[in-house]
C-alpha positions as CSV (number, residue, x, y, z in Angstrom):
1,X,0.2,-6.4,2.1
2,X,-0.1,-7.2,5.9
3,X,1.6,-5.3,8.4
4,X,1.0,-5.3,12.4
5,X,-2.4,-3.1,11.7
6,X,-3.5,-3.5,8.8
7,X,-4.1,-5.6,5.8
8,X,-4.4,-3.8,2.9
9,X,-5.6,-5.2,-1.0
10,X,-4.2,-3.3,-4.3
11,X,-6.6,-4.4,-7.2
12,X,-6.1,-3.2,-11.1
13,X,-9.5,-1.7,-11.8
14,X,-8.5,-0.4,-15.2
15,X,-5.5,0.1,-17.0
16,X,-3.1,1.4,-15.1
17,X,-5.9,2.5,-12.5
18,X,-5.7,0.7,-9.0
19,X,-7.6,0.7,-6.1
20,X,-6.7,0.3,-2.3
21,X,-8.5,-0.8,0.2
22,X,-7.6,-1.7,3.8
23,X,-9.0,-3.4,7.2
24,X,-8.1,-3.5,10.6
25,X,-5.9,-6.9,10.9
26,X,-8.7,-8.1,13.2
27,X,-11.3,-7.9,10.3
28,X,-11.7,-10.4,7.5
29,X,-11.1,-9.4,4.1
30,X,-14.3,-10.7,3.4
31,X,-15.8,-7.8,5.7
32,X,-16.6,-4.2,4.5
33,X,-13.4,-2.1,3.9
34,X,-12.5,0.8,6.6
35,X,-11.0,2.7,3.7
36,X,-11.1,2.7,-0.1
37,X,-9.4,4.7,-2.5
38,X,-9.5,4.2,-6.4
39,X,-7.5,6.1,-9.1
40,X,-4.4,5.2,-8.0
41,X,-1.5,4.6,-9.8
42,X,1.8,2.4,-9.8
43,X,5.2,4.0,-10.4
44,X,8.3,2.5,-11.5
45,X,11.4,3.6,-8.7
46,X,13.7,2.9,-11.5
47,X,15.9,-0.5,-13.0
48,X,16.1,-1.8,-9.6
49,X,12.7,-3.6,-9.8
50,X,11.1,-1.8,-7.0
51,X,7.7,0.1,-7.5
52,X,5.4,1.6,-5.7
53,X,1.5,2.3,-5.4
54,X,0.2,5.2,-4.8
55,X,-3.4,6.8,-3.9
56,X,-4.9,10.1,-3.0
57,X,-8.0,11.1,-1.2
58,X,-9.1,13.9,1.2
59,X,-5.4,15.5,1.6
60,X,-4.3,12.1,2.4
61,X,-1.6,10.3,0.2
62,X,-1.3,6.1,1.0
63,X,1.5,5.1,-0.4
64,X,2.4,1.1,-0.8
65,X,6.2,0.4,-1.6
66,X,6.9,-2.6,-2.8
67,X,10.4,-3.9,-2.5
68,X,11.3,-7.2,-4.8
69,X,15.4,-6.0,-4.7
70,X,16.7,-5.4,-1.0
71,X,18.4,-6.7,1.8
72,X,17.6,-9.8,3.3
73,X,16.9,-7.7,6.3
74,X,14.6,-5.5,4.0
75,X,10.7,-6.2,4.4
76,X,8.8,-7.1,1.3
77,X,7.0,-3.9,1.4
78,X,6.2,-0.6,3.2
79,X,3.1,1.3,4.1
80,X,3.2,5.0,4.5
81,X,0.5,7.7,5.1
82,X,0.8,11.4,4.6
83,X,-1.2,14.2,5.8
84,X,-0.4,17.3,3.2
85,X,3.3,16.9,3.3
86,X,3.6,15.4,6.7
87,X,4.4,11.3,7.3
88,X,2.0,10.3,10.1
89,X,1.9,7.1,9.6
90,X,5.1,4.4,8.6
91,X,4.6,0.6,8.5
92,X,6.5,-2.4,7.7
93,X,4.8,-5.4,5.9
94,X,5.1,-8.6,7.5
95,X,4.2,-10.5,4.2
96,X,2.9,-9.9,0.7
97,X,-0.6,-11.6,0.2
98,X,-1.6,-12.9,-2.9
């Protein structure tokens, strides 16, 4: 995903293993990674079609929702980063990359 700071690439690594890893949006994705995280895993948010990734490292959760039923209004995915239990971080994707 892409969102006004950061680009951010979810690869399968295993089954059912991901792996996040993200850039500033003024670096290449061809440069070295600022951050990433493996063992992640995707979860289904039910019949709707939505789903979303999540990984954990350090007392950090990144979590990548992706939204494929919404309002037209709805972006086509959000980033959010947690701190324990706290939200210190919430981003909207611009676009899905592929």
């Amino acid at each position: 995903i892409e969102t006004s700071k950061y680009r951010i690439r979810i690869d399968e690594i295993s089954s059912g293993k991901y792996r996040y890893a993200s850039w500033p949006l003024k670096n290449k994705m061809s440069d070295k990674p600022d951050l990433i995280v493996a063992h992640g895993e995707i979860v289904d948010d039910g019949s709707d079609g939505n789903y979303h990734f999540q990984f954990k490292k350090d007392g950090y959760q990144y979590v990548c929702d992706i939204i494929e039923i919404g309002a037209a209004t709805d972006p086509p995915a959000d980033l959010f980063v947690y701190k324990g239990e706290k939200e210190i971080l919430y981003q909207k994707a611009n676009k899905l990359i592929n």
